[in-house]
N, C-alpha and C positions, 0 to 999 in steps of 0.2 A: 382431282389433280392439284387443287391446290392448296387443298389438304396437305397433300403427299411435300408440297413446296417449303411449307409453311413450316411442315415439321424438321424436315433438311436443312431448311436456314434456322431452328433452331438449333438442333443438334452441332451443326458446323461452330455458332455461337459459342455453344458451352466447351465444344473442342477448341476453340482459338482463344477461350477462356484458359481454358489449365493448359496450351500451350507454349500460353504466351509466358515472356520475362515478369515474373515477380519487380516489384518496386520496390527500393531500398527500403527495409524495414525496422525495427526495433530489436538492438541487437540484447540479450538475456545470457548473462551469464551470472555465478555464483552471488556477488555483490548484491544482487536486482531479487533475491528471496531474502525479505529479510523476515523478523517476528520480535512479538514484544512478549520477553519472559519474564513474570512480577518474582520469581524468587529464581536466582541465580544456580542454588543445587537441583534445580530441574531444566535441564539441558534439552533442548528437543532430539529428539531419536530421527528427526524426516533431515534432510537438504537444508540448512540456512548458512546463507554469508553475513548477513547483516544483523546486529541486534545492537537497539538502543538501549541504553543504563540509565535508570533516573535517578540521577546525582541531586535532588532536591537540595536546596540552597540550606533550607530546616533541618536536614542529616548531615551537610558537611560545615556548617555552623550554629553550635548547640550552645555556644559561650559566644557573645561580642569581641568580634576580629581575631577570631582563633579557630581556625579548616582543620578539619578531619577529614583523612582521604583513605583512612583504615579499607571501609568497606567497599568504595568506589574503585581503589586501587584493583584490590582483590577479582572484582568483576572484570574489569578491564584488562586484568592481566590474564584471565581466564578465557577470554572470550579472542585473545590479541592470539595464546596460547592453540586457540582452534580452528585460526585463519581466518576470521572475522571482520568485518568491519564493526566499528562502533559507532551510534550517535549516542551524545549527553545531552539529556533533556535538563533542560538549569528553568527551574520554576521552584516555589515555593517560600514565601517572605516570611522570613521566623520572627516568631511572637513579637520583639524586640525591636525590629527593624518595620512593625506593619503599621501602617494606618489609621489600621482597626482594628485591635488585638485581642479583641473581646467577637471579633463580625466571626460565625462558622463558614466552614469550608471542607471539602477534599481531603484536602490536606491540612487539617487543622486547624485552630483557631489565629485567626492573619493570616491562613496561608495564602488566600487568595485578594487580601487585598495591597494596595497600592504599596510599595515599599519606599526606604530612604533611599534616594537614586545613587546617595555616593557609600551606600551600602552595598548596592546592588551592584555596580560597578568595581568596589574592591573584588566582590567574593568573584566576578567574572575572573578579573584580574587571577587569581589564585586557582582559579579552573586553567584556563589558560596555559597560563606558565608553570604549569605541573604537566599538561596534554600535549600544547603545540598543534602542528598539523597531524597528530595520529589519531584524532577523531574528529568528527563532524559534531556543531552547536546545533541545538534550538532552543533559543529563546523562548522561554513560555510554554505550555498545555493549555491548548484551547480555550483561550480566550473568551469565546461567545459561550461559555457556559459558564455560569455564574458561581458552580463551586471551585471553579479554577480560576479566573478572575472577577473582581469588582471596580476596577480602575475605568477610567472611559479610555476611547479609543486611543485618542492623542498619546499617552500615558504607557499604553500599549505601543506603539511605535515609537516612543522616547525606551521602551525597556527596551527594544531589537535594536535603536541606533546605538544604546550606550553597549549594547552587546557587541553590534557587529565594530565599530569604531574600536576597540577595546583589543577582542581577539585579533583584526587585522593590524595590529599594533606589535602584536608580540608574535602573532601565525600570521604572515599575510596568506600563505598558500591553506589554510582552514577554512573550509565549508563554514557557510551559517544556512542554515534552513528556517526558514519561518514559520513562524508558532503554526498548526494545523487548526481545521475547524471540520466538523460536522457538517453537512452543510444539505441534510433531507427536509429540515422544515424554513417555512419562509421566513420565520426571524432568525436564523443561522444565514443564509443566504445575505437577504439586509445588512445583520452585522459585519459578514465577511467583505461583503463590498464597499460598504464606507470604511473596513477596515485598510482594505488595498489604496482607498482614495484619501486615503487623510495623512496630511504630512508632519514631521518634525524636524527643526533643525534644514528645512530646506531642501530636503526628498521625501517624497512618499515612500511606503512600507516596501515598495519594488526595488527602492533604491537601495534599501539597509539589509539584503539578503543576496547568496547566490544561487539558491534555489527557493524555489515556492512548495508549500504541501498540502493536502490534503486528505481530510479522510472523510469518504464517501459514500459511507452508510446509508444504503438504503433504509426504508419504512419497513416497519416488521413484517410486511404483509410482502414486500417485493422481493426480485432476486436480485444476481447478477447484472443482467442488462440494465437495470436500475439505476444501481452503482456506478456505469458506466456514463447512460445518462447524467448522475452528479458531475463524474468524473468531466465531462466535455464541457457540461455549464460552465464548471468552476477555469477552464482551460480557456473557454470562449471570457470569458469575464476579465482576467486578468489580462490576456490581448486587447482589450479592449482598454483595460487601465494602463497602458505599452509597458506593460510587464512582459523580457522575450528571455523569462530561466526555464532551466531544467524543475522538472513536476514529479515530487516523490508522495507516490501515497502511502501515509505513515500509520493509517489503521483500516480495519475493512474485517466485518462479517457479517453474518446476519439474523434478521429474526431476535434484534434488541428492542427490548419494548420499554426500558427502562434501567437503570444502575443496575438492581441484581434482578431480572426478567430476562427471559427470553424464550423463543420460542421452541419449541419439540420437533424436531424434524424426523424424517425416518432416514436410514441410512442410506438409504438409495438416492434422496435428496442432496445430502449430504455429501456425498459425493460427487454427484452432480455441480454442485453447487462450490466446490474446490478446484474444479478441472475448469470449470467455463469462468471464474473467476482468473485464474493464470492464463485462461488463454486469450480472454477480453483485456486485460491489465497490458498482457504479453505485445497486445497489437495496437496500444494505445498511444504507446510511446512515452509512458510514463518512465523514468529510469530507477526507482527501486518500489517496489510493491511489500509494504509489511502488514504480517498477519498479523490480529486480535483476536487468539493469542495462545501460547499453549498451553498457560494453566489458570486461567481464568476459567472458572466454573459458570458463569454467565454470558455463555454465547452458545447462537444457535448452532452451530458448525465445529466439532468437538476433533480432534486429530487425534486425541488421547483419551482414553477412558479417563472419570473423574477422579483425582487424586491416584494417578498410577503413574504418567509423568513420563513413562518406557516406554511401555506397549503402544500400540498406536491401534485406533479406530478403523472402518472400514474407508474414514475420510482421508485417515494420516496414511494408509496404504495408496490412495488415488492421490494425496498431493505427490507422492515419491514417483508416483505414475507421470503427471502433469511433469513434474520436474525431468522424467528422463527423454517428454518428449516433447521439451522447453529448451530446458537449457544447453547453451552453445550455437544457437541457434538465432536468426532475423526471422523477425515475427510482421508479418503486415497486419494492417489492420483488419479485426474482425466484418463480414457483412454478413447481413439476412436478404437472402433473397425474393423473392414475391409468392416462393411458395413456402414461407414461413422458416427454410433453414438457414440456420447458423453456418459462417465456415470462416477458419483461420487456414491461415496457410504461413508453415514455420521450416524454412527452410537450412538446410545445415547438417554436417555428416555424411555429404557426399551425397543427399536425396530430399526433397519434400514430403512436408508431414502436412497430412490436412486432416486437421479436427472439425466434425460436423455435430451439431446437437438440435434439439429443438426445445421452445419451452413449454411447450403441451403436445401431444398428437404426435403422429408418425409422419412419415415420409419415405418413399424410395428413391436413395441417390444410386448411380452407379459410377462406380472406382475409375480415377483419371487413369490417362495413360502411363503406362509405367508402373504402375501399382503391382507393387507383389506380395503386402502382408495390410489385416489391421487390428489394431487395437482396443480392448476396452477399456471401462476404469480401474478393472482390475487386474492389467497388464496383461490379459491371456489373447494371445495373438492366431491367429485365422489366417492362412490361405487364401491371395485376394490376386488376382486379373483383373487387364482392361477392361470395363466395360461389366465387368460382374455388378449385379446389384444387393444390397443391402438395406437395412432398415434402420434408420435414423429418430432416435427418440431423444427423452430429455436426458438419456445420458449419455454423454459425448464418447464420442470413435474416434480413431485418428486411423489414418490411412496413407501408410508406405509407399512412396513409387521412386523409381531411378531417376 
């Protein structure tokens, strides 16, 4: 009997579970896909609103105090032209203006060290006032990595205040977003936290931005949940520095073991690993999620075959999947339950979408009430009632109800 109890008051549980009100969630639309595309004639074939342009300070200044906006233009007007948002990454201290003009880097010899600040603040100037509020700034590329900067911290938030002071000068309504960081191994972490806690000018780094970023790169050996994992450190950390902005993660894949390393996934994984990334991101509350990347040939998670640019992958078919049953949508936060499944729950279109996964082993859930279809990662939809059960693996389902 009390067996028979026990299971009653679960079941009743899990029904006052999915029948209860969803909580105000993370609302995903077009803006919130973005992706970083390194050559502008390879356009992604999947869903994006957002893509940043790296206008390095070294390409749109190749002569002292004389901007070239040939190329920058070009992108911006192409990407303005596709309903787009933009962000301008402004990094890279030309030969001339560095340092160190001789120290290597990234981006070439000085790109990454310390510049002339009333250099660095013209050329903002001349970003600026060519842009206005029709794109978003970030100050700097990653900082705690040394082929993008070599300046110490202080230095680093003297470059975001003379940026942010600068544009709000001439765009007060312009975004600045702050320089992003890595942040899987302990000295990325370290760095980024005294980076958030060191002042110039009489604010901390919280002060000189109106959003925070991050990118959240798991260890080549992790997934998904990983990422997320960074993702809440990094969230928990700067609450803690009473940093209270909006959080864009501005890069994310996986299975980077190095510059040009990465690891081999099968496509199964791959896919896997595109849909639980949108739907984890989706309920984090982060407000724009950008990919790395669609034609970097050095990432574990490929949307495109290599050097084809069009076609899309078994992954780039599952992100267009994740997207149609994302966006438009309030996403609550992801959980795992105690018997090891994943579940989001994305509501929007007149019905609830509930993505369930796991990241090893099976499981049988059975379909909330309401449920009349579900989905795979390869959009081919099934027939689904109350109470029907199905089998939940590491690749994610999404399940239809009224």
């Amino acid at each position: 009997m009390r067996r028979i109890l026990a299971v009653f008051a679960t079941a009743f549980a899990v029904m006052a579970a999915t029948l209860a009100p969803a909580s105000a969630g993370n609302n995903i639309t077009d803006p919130w896909w973005a992706m970083i595309v390194y050559d502008q004639s390879h356009q992604p074939t999947v869903h994006v609103g957002s893509e940043p342009v790296m206008a390095t300070w070294r390409s749109v200044e190749t002569v002292k105090d004389t901007y070239d906006f040939t190329a920058t233009d070009a992108a911006i007007n192409a990407l303005r032209g596709q309903g787009k948002q933009v962000m301008i990454n402004l990094w890279g201290t030309p030969q001339f203006w560095a340092s160190k003009p001789t120290q290597t880097s990234f981006g070439g010899l000085g790109a990454a060290s310390t510049p002339n600040m009333t250099a660095w603040k013209n050329y903002v100037t001349a970003v600026v006032t060519r842009y206005g509020d029709t794109v978003t700034y970030m100050p700097w590329n990653e900082p705690c990595v040394s082929g993008f900067w070599t300046g110490t911290k202080a230095q680093m938030v003297q470059i975001v205040q003379i940026a942010y002071t600068t544009i709000k000068a001439v765009a007060p309504t312009a975004q600045v977003v702050a320089p992003a960081c890595p942040i899987r191994l302990s000295a990325q972490r370290t760095y980024i936290k005294y980076l958030y806690g060191t002042s110039f000018a009489g604010k901390k780094l919280g002060g000189w931005i109106d959003v925070a970023a991050v990118n959240p790169y798991p260890l080549a050996t992790q997934g998904p949940e990983s990422a997320l994992s960074n993702y809440k450190w990094f969230k928990s950390m700067i609450a803690g520095k009473g940093v209270k902005k909006p959080i864009w993660v501005t890069e994310i894949n996986y299975g980077i073991k190095g510059i040009n390393d990465s690891a081999d996934y099968s496509d199964a994984t791959q896919q896997s690993y595109v849909i639980r990334t949108q739907a984890l991101f989706a309920g984090s509350g982060t407000q724009r999620m950008t990919w790395w990347s669609w034609d970097s040939l050095w990432q574990g998670v490929h949307l495109t075959p290599d050097k084809d640019w069009v076609n899309l992958t078994p992954a780039g078919r599952s992100w267009e999947v994740g997207y149609s049953w994302l966006n438009n949508t309030s996403v609550n936060p992801c959980v795992k339950n105690s018997a090891g499944v994943w579940s989001c729950v994305a509501i929007g279109g007149g019905e609830t979408r509930r993505i369930y996964w796991r990241t090893s082993g099976t499981s049988s859930v059975a379909a909330a009430v309401g449920a009349f279809s579900r989905e795979d990662v390869n959009g081919i939809a099934t027939p689904t009632v109350a109470g029907q059960k199905f089998t939940v693996s590491t690749s994610p389902v999404m399940v239809r109800s009224h």
